[in-house]
N, C-alpha and C positions, 0 to 999 in steps of 0.2 A: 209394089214397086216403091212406095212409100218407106218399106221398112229397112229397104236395102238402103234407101239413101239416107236416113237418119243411122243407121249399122254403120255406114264408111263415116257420116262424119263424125261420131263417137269414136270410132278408132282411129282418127284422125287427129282430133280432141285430146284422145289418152297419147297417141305420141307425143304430141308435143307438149303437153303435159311433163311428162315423163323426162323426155330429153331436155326441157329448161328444168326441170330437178335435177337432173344429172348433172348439166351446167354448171347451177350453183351450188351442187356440193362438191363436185371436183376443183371448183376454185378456190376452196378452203383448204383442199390438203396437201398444197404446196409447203414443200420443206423452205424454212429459209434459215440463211447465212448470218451470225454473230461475229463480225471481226475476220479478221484476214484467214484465207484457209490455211490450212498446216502444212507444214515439208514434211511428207516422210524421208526417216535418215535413208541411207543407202545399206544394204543387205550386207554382212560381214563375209567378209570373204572365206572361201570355203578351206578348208586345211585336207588335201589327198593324201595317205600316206606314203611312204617313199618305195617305189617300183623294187619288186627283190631281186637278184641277181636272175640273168636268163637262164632259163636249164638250155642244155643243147636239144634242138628237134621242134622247140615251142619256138612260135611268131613274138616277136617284142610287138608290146600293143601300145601306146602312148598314151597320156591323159586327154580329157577333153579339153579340149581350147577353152580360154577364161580359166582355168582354174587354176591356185596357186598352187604350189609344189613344196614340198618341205625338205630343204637338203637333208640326204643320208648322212645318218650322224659315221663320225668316220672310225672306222677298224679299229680295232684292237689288235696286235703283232702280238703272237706267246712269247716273244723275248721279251715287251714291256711289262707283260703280266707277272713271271718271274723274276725280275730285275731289282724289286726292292723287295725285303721280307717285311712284314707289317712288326708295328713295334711291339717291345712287350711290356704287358698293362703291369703298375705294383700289384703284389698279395694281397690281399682283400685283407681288413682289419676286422679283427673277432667282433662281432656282435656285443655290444653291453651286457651285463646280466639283468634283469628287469629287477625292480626296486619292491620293496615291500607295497609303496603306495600305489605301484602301477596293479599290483596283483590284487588288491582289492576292486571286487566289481562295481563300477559306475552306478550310479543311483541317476534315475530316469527323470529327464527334467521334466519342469514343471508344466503345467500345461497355460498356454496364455490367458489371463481374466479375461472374461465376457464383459462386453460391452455394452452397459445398458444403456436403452432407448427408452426406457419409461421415465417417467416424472419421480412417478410413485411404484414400487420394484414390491411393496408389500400388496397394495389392490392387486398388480396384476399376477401377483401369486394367489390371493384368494379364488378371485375369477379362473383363473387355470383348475387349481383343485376344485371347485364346485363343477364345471364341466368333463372334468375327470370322475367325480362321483357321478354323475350325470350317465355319462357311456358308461361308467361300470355298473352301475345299477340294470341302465337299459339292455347293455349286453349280458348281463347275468338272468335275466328275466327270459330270453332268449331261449330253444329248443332248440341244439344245433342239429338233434340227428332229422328234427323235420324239413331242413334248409336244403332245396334244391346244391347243385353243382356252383351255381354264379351265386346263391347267395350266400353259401357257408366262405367263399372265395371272397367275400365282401366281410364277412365277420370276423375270416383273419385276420385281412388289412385292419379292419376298428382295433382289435384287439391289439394289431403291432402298434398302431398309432396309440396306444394308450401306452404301452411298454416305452415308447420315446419318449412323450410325452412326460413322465416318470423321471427317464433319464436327463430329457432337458432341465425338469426343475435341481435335480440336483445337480446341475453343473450351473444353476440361476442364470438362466436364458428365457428368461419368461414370453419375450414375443415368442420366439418357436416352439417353446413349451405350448401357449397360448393355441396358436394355428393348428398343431396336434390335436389339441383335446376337442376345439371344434370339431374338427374334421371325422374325430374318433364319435361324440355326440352324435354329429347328422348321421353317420352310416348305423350307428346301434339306434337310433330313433326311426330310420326307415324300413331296418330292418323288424324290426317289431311290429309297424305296420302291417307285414306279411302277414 
């Protein structure tokens, strides 16, 4: 008898327990108000389009109440349609002959200078090629026929990042040049690991 009555009042215990946690955390999740609430504007009014002539046999049905209506734009008579002829345009004047200078082909403009962010444009061209020897050595060392599916798929990528890489310095972009040949390093240095 003892145990039933310590049983009720442990569950007694854990309600209200329970229910003043529940109290004090629902009192927290009250939303509240910054400043006056908002108007929403009023809904635009809706545009039906204009009802077509009745056939004979069918019911005329009408719009639904509230909604705006858009007058029938009005007829057209075939006497007004024939009534004025439209004008007539001048002869069109011959075309110029094209010029000697036009007939030479345009020379492709220049491409905009890169803008460099380094201090020093010669370090971070060394650093770029030492990192580029770096993956080509690493990737040259390399067995592609023993390379699984995902890692000869990772030796491309090194390899394309080296060909960029390449490209970047000859266009002197040395940060992206730079970021390449890292990137070209790590993947031929873990590759190697294999």
């Amino acid at each position: 008898m003892t145990g039933s009555v310590i049983m009720a009042g442990v569950r007694r215990l854990s309600v209200l327990l329970l229910s003043a946690l529940a109290a004090t955390s629902c009192a927290k999740l009250h939303a509240r108000t910054i400043g006056p609430p908002l108007d929403t504007p009023a809904p635009p009014p809706r545009v039906v389009p204009a009802a077509k002539e009745p056939i004979e046999g069918q019911p005329i049905v009408a719009p639904p109440v509230g909604e705006v209506q858009r007058p029938a734009p009005p007829a057209i008579k075939p006497q007004e349609q024939t009534a004025s002829p439209p004008p007539a345009s001048p002869p069109a004047a011959p075309a110029p002959a094209p010029s000697a200078a036009s007939e030479r082909p345009q020379a492709a403009p220049e491409p905009a200078p890169t803008l460099q962010t380094t201090a020093n444009p010669t370090v971070a061209e060394q650093r770029t090629r030492a990192a580029l020897a770096n993956a080509t050595r690493d990737l040259a060392r390399i067995d592609v026929r023993s390379l699984n599916a995902d890692a000869r798929a990772q030796y491309d990528i090194a390899r394309r990042f080296v060909t960029q890489a390449n490209d970047a310095l000859a266009r002197k972009n040395f940060e992206f040049a730079q970021q390449l040949a890292d990137k070209a390093a790590t993947l031929a240095a873990l590759l190697q690991r294999r």
